[in-house]
N, C-alpha and C positions, 0 to 999 in steps of 0.2 A: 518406390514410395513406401516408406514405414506405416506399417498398419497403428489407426487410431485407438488405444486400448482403451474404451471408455468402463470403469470399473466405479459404480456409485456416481458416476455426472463428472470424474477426470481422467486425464491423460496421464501418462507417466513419460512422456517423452517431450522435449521443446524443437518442434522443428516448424516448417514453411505447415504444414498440414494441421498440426495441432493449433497453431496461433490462428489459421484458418478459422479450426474448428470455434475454437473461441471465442473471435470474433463475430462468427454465426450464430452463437448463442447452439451450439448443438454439443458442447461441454462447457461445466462450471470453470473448471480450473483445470490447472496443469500442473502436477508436483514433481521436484527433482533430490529426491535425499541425499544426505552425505555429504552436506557441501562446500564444508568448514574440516581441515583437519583440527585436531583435540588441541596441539597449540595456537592455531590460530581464530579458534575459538575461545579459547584460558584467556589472553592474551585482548581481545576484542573483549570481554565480559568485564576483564579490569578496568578498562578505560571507559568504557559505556558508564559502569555504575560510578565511576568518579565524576564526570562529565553530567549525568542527569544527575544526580546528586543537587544543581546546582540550577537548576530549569522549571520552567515553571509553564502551564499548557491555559490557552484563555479560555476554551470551549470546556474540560473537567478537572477534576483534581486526580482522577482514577490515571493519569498515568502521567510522566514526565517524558519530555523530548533532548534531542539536541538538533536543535535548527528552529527556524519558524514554519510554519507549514504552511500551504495555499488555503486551506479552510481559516486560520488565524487573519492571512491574509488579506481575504475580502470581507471582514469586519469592519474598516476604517481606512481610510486612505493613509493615516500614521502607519495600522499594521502592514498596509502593503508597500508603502516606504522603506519598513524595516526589513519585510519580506528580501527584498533587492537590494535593499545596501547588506543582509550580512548572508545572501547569497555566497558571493565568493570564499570570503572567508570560511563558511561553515562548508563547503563544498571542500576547500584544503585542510581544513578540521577533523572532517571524516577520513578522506579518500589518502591523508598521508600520518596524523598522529590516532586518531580512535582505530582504526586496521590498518595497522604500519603493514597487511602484507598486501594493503591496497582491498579496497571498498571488495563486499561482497555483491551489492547491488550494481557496480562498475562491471564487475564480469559475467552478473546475466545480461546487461546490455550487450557486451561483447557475443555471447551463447543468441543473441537474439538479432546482432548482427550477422551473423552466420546463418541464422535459417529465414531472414526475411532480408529479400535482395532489394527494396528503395532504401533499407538502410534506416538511420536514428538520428534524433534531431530532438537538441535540447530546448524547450521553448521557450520563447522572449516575448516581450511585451517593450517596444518606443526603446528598442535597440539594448533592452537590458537581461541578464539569460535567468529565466528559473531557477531555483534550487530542484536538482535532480535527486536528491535523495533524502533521506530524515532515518532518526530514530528515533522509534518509542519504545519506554521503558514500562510497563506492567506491573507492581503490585499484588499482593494479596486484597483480596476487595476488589479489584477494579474491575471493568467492566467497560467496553462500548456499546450504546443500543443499536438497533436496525437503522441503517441510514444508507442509503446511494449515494455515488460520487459524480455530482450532476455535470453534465459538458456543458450548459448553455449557461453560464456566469460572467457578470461583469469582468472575471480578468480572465477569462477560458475562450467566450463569444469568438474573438479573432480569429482564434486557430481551426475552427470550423471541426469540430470531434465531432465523431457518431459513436464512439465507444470507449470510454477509462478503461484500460488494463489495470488491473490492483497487482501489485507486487511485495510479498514479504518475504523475507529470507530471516528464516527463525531461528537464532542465536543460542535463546535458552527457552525454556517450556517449563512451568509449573509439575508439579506431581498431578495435580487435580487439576481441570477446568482451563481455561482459556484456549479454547479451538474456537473457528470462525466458522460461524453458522449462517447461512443462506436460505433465500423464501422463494421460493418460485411463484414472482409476485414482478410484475414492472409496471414502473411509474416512470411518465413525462418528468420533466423538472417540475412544469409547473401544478401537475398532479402530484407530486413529492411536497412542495412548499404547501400544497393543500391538507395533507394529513401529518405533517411533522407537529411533533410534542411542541406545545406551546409550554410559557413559564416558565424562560430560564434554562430550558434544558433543551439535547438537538437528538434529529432524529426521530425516528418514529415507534411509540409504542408497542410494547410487543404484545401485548393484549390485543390490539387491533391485528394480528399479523397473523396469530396464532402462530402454535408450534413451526421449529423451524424445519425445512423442508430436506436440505444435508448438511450433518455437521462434520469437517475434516479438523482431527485433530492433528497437527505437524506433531511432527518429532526432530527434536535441533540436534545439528543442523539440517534444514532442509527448506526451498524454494516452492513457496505456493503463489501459482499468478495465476488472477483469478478474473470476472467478470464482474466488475465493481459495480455496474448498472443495476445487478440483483441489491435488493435488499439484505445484508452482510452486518454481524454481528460479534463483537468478541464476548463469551461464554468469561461469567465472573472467576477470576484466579482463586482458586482455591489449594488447600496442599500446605506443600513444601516448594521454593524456589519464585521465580518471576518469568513473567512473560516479555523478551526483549525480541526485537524485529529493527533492520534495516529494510527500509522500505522506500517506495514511490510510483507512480506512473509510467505506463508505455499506452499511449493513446492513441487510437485510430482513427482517421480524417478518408482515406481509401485506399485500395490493393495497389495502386501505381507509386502512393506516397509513402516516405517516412514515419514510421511512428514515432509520436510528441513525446520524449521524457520529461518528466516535472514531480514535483512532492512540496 
């Protein structure tokens, strides 16, 4: 058994033991550097910034996607229509023309099939599959506030989560600012919907939260999967460059079952 190296609240290793730990809430995250070589990172960064170029995000303007994501999704029964009909598509959008050498979030699934023996399971909803992955594209200025990734939602409820896995695989990184900051702070869902920022904006104030509790700044390329249940933050871009991620979900329901991919 590989020893758990907990250095500042993460693991530097992804096996059976660390996604353990994580799920236990006895480490924040797990990071894996290095994870892109330099051309297929070049190469990824082309097609990213052509692609979100041309996208548009309903919750801020602080950053652009490609895909529609589960949070746009349970906005309206339209957005979650859309969510599923361009599932597919954006799934063979990613995973063969934006990283022709094949999705980087595809091979921590495989890195995750390896160290958890029930294995991986994409999720559906009345026979139709999730979108497993997304990108967000970061800006100068942008910024996300503290918000949790809740499991008990109108299109999550079915699958029965006790726990979001956050997943990014970080592309490119700012000179300044844009690390993911964490509170050591939990809230119920329904304790979350109680102190989320009213007016138009989501999330939760970070005045109420005070300072953030650890901030991990990546360095691209490199794989941070983290414990989305904390209250989680992306740190305004500041600098030179943008802050781009492939990312999504690996969810936990219990030790005998599959974990849920979704994004």
């Amino acid at each position: 058994m590989n020893k758990i190296q907990d250095i500042d609240g993460y693991a530097n290793v992804l096996n059976r033991d660390t996604l353990t730990a994580l799920i236990e809430n006895r480490i924040t995250a797990i990071r894996i550097p290095n994870y892109m070589t330099e051309l297929e990172r070049g190469l990824a960064l082309q097609n990213i910034r052509y692609y979100t170029e041309q996208s548009t995000y309903l919750w801020s303007k602080d950053f652009s996607v490609i895909g529609t994501s589960i949070g746009e999704a349970h906005e309206s029964q339209e957005k979650e229509d859309e969510y599923f009909d361009n599932a597919p598509k954006t799934t063979r959008l990613l995973q063969s023309v934006v990283f022709p050498f094949g999705s980087p979030m595809a091979r921590v699934a495989k890195l995750i099939l390896d160290a958890w023996e029930p294995g991986i399971k994409i999720a559906s909803k009345d026979g139709r599959q999730f979108l497993p992955e997304i990108v967000r594209h970061f800006r100068r200025g942008g910024q996300a506030n503290p918000h949790i990734d809740q499991t008990n939602t109108p299109l999550l409820g079915h699958i029965g989560l006790k726990k979001r896995l956050g997943c990014n695989v970080y592309i490119d990184m700012p000179t300044e600012g844009g690390s993911i900051q964490f509170w050591n702070r939990r809230f119920s869902d329904q304790e979350y919907e109680a102190v989320k920022t009213k007016g138009g904006n989501y999330g939760v104030d970070r005045a109420f939260l005070g300072e953030p509790s650890l901030n991990i700044r990546p360095r691209a390329p490199e794989v941070v999967l983290f414990d989305a249940s904390l209250p989680h933050a992306v740190e305004e871009i500041r600098g030179e460059g943008d802050r781009i991620v492939n990312g999504g979900f690996f969810a936990f329901t219990d030790h005998d079952s599959p974990l849920v991919q979704f994004s």
